[in-house]
SEGU-589794 format. One record per residue: x, y, z of N, C-alpha, C, CB in turn; residue number from 0; residue in three letters. Coordinates in steps of 0.1 Angstrom, whole numbers. Atoms other than C-alpha are relative to their C-alpha. Glycine has a CB too. Layout:
<n_xx: X n_yy: Y n_zz: Z ca_xx: X ca_yy: Y ca_zz: Z c_xx: X c_yy: Y c_zz: Z cb_xx: X cb_yy: Y cb_zz: Z nr: NUM rest: ala>
...
This chain:
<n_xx: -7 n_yy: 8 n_zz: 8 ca_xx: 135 ca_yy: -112 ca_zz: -50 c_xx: 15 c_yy: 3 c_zz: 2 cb_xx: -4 cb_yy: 1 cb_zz: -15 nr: 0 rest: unk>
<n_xx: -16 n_yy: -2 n_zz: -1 ca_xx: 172 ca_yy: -117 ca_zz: -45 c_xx: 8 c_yy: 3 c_zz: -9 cb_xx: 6 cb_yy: -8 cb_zz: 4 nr: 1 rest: unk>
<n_xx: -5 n_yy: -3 n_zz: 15 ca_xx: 196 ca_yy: -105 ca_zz: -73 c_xx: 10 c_yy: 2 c_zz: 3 cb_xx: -6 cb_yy: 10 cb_zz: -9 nr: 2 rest: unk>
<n_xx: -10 n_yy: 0 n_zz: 3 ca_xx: 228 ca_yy: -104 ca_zz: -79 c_xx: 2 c_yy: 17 c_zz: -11 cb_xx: 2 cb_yy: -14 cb_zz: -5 nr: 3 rest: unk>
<n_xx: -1 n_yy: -7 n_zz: 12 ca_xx: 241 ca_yy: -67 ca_zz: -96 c_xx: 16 c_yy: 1 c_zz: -6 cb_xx: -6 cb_yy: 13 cb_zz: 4 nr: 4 rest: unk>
<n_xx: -15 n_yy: -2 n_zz: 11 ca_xx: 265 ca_yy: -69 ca_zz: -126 c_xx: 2 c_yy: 14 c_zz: -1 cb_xx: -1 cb_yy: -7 cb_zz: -17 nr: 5 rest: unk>
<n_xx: -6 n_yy: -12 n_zz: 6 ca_xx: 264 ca_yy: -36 ca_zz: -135 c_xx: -12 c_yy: 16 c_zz: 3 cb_xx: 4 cb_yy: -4 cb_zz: -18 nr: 6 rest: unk>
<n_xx: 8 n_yy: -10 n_zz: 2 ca_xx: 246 ca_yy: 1 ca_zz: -135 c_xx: 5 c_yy: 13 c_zz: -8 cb_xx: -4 cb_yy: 2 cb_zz: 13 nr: 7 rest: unk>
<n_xx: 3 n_yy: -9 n_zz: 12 ca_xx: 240 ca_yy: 29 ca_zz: -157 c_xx: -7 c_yy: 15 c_zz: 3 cb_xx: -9 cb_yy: -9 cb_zz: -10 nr: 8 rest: unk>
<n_xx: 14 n_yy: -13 n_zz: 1 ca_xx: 225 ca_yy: 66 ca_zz: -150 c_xx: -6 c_yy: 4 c_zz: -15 cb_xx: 6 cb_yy: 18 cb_zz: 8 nr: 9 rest: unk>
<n_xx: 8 n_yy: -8 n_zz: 14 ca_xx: 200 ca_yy: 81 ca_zz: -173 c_xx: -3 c_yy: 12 c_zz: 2 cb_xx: -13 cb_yy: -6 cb_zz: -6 nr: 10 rest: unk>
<n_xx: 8 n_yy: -11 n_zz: -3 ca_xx: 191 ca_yy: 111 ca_zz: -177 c_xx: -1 c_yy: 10 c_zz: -17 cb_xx: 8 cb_yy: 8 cb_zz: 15 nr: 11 rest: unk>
<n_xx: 5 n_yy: -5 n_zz: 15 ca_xx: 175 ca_yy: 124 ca_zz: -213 c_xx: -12 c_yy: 7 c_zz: -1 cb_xx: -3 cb_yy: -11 cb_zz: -11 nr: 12 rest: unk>
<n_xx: 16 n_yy: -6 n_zz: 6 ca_xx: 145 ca_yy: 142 ca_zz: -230 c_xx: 0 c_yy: -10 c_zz: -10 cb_xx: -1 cb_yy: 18 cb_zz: -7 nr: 13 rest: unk>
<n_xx: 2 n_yy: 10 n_zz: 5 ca_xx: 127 ca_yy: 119 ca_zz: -243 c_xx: -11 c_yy: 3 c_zz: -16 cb_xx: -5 cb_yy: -11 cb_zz: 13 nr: 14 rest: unk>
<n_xx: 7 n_yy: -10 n_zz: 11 ca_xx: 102 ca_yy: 130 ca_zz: -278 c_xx: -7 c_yy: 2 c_zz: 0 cb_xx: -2 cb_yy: 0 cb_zz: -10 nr: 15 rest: unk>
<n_xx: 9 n_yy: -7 n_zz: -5 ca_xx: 75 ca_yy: 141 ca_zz: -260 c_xx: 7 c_yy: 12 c_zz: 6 cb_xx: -8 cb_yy: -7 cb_zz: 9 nr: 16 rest: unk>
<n_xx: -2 n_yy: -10 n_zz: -6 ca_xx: 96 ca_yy: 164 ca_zz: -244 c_xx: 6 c_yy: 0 c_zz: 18 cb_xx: -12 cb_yy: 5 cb_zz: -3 nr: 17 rest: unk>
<n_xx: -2 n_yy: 7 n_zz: -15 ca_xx: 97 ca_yy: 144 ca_zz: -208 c_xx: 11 c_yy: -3 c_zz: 4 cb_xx: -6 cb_yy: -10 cb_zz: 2 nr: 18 rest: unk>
<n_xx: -12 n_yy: 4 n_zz: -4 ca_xx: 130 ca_yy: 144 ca_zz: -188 c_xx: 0 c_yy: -16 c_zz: 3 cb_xx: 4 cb_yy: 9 cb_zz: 12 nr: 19 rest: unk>
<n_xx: -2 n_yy: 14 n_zz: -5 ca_xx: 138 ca_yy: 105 ca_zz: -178 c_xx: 16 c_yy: 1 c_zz: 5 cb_xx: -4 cb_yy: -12 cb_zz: -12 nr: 20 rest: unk>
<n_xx: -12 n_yy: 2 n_zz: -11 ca_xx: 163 ca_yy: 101 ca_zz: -150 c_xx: 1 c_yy: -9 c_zz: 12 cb_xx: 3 cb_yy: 11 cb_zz: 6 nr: 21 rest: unk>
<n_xx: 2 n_yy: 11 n_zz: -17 ca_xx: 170 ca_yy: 77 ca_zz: -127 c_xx: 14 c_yy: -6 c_zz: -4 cb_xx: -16 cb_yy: -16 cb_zz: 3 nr: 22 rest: unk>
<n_xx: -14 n_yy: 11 n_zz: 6 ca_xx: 195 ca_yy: 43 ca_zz: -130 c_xx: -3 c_yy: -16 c_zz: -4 cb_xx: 13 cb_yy: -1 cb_zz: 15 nr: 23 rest: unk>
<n_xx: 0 n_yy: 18 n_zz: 5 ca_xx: 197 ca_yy: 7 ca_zz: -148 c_xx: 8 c_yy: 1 c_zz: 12 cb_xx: 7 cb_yy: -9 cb_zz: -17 nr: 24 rest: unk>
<n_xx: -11 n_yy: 11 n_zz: -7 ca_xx: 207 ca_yy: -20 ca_zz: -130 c_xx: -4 c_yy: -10 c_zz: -8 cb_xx: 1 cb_yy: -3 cb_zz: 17 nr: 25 rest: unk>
<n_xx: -6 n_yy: 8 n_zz: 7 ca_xx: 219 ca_yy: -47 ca_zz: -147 c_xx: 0 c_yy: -9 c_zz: 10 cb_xx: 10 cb_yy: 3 cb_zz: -7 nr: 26 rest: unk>
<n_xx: -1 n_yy: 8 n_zz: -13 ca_xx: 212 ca_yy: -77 ca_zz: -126 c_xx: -5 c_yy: -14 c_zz: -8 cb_xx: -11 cb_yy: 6 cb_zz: 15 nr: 27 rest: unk>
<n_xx: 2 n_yy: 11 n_zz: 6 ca_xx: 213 ca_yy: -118 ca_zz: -129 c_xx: -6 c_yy: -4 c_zz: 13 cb_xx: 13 cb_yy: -8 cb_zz: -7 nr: 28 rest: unk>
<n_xx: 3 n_yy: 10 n_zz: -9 ca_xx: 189 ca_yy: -141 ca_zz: -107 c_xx: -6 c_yy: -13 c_zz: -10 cb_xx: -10 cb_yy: 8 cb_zz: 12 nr: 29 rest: unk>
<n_xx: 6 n_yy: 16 n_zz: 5 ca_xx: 180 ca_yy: -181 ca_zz: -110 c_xx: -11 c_yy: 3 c_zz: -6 cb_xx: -5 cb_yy: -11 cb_zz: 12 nr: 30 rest: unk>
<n_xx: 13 n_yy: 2 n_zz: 5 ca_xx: 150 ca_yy: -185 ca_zz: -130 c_xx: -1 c_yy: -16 c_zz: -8 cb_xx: -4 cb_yy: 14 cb_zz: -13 nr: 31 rest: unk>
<n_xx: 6 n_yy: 17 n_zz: 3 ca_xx: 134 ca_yy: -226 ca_zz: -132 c_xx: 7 c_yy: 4 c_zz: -16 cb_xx: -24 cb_yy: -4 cb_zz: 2 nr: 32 rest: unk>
<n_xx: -1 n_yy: 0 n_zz: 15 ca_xx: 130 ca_yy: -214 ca_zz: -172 c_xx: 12 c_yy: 3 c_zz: -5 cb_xx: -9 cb_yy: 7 cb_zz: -7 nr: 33 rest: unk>
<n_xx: -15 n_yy: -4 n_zz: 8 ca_xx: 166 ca_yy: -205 ca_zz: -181 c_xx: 12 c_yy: -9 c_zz: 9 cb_xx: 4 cb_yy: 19 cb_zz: 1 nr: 34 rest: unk>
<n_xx: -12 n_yy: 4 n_zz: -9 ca_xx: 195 ca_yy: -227 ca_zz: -176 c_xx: 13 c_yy: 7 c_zz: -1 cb_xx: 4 cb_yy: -13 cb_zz: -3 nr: 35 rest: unk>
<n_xx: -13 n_yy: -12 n_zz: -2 ca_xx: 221 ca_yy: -206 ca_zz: -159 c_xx: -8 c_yy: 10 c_zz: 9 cb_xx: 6 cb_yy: 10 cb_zz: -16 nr: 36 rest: unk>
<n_xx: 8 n_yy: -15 n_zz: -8 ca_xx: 206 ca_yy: -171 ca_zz: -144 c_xx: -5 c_yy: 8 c_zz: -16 cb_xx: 16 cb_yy: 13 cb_zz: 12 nr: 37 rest: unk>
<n_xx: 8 n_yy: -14 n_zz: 6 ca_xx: 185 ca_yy: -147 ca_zz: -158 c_xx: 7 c_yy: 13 c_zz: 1 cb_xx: -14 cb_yy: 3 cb_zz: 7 nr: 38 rest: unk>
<n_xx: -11 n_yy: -14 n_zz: 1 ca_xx: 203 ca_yy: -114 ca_zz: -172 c_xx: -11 c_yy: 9 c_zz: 0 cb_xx: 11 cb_yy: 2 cb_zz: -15 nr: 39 rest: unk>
<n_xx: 11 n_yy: -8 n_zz: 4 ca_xx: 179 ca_yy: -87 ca_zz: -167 c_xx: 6 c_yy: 16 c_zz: 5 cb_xx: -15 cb_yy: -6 cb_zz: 7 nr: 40 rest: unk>
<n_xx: -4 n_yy: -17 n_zz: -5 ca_xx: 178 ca_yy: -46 ca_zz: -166 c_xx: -11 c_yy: 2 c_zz: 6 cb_xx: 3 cb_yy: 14 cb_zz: -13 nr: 41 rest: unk>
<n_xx: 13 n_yy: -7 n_zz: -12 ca_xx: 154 ca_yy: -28 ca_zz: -135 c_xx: 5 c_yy: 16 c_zz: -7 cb_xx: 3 cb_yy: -3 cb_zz: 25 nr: 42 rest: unk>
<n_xx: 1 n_yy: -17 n_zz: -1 ca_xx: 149 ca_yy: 15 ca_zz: -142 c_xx: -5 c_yy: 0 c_zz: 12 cb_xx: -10 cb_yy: 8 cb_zz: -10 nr: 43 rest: unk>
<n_xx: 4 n_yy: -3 n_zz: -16 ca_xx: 151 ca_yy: 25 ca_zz: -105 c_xx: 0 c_yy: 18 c_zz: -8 cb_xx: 15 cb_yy: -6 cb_zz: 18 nr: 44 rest: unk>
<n_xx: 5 n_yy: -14 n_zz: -2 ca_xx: 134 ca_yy: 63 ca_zz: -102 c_xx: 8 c_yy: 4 c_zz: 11 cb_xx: -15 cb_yy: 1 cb_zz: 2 nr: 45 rest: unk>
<n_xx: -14 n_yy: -6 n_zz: -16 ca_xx: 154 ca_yy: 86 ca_zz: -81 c_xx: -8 c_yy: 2 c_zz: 14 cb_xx: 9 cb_yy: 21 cb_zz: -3 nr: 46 rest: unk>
<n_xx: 7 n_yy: -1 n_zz: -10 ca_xx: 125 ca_yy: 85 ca_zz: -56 c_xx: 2 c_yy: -13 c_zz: 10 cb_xx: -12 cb_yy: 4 cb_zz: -4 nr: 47 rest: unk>
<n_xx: -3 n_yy: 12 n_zz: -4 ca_xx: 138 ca_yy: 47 ca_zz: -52 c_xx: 16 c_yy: 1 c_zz: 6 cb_xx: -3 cb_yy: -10 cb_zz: -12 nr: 48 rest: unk>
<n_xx: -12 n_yy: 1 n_zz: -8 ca_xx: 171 ca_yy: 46 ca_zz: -26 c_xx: 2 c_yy: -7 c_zz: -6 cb_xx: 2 cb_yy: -2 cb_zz: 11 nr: 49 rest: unk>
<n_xx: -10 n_yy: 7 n_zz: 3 ca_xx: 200 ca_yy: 26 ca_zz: -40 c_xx: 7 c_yy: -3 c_zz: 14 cb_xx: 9 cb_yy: 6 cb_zz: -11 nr: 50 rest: unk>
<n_xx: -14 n_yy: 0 n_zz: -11 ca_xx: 219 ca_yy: 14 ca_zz: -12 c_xx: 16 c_yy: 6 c_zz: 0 cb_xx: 2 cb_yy: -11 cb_zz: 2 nr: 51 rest: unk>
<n_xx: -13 n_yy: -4 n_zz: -6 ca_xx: 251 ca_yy: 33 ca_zz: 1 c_xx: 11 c_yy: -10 c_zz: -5 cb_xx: -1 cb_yy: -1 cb_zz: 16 nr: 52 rest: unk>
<n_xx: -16 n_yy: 13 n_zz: 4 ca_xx: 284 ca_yy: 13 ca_zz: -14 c_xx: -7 c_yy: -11 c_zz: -8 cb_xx: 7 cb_yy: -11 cb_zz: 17 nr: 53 rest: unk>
<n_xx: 2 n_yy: 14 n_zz: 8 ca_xx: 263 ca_yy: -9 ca_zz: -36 c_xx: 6 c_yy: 5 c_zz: -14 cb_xx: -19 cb_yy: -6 cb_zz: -2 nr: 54 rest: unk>
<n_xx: -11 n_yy: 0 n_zz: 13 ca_xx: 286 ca_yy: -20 ca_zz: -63 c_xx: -5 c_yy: -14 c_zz: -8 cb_xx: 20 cb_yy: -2 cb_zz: 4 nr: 55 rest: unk>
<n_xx: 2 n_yy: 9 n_zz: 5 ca_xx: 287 ca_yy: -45 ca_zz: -88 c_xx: 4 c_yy: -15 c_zz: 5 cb_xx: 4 cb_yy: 4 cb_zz: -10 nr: 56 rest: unk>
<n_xx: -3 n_yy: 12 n_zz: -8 ca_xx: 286 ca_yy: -83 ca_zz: -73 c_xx: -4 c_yy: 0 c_zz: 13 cb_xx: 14 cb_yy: -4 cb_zz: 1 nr: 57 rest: unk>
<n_xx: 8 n_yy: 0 n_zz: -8 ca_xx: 265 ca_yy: -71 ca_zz: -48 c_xx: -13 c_yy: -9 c_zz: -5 cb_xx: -1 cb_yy: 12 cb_zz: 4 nr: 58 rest: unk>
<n_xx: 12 n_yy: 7 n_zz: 2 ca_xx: 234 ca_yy: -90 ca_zz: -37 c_xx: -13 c_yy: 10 c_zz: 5 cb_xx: 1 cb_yy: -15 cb_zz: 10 nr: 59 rest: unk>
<n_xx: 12 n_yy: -11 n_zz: -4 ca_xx: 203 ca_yy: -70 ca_zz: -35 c_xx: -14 c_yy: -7 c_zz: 0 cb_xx: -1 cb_yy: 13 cb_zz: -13 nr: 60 rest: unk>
<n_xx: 10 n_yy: 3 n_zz: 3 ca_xx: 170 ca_yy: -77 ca_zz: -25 c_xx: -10 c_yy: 12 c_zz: -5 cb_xx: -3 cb_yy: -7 cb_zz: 10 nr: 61 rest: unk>
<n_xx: 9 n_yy: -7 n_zz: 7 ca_xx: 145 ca_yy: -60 ca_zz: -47 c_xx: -15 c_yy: -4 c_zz: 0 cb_xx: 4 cb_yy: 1 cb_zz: -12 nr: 62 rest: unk>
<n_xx: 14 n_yy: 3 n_zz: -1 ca_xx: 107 ca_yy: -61 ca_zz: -40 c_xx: -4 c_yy: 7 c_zz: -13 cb_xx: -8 cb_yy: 4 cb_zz: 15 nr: 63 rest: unk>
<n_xx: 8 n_yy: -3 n_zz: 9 ca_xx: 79 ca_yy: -54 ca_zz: -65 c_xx: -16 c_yy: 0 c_zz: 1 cb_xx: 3 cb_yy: -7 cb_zz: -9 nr: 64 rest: unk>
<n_xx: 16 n_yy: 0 n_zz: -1 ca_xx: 40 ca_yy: -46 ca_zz: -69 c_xx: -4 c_yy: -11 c_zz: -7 cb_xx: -7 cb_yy: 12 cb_zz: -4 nr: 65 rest: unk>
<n_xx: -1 n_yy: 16 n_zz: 10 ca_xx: 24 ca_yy: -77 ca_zz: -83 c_xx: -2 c_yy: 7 c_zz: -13 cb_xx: -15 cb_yy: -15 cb_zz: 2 nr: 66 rest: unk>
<n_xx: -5 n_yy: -5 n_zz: 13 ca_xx: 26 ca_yy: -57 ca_zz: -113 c_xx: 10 c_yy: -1 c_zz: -8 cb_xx: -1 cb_yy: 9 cb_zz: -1 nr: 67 rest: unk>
<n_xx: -12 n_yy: 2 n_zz: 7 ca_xx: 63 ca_yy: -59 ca_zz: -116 c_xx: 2 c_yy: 15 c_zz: 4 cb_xx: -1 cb_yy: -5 cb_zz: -17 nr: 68 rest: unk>
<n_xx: -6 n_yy: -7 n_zz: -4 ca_xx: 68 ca_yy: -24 ca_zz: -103 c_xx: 7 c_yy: 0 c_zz: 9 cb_xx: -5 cb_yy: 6 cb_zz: 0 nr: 69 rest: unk>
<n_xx: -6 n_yy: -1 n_zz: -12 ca_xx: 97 ca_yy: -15 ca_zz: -84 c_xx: -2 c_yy: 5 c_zz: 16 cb_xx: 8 cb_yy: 6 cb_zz: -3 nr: 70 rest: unk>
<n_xx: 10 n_yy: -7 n_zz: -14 ca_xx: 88 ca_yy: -8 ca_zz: -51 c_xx: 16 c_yy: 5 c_zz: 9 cb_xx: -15 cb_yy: -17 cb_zz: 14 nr: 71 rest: unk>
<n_xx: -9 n_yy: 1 n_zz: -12 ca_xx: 121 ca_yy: -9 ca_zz: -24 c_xx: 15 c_yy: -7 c_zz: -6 cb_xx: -7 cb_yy: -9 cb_zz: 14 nr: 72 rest: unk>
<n_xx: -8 n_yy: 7 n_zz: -1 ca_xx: 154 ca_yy: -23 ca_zz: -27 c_xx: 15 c_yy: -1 c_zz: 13 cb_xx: 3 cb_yy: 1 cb_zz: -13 nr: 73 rest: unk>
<n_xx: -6 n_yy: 2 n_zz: -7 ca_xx: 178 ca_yy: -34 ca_zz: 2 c_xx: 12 c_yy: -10 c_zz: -6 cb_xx: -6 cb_yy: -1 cb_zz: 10 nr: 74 rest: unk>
<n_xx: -10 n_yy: 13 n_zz: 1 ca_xx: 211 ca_yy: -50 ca_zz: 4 c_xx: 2 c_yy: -10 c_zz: 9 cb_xx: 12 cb_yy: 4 cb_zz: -1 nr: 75 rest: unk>
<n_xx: -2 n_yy: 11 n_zz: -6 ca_xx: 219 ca_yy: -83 ca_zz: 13 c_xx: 11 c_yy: -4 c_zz: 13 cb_xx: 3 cb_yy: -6 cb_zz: -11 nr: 76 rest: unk>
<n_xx: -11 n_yy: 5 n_zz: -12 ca_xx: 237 ca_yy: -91 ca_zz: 46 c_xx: 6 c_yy: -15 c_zz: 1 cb_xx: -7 cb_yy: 2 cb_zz: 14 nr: 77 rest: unk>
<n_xx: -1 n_yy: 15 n_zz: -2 ca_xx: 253 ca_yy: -124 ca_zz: 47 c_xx: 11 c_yy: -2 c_zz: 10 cb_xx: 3 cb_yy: -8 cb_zz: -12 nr: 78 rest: unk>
């Protein structure tokens, strides 16, 4: 899926089990039929998931997924 990113965010907390959580939002808008305008949505990439090199905000990223909705890969967009 292609996406557009507005913005990103690191995390990194203990959460109240006790469990570190770290990785990074991204903050990203793509088309969706059901919303007029774009879809504003947040992804949690794991640090085992590459960000691309120089990706900034107003980049275009393609982001795959398991048909579950898990993140799987993300590359950036060449145009």
């Amino acid at each position: 899926m292609i996406v557009m990113l507005q913005g990103y965010a690191r995390v990194d907390f203990v959460n109240e089990k006790g469990e570190r959580v770290h990785g990074t939002n991204l903050f990203i808008t793509y088309p969706d039929p059901n919303v007029s305008g774009l879809f504003a949505g947040k992804v949690f990439v794991q640090p085992n998931i590459p960000i691309p090199d120089g990706t900034t905000p107003g980049a275009e990223l393609d982001m795959q997924f398991t048909p579950k909705g898990k993140l799987v890969s993300i590359a950036a967009v060449k145009r």
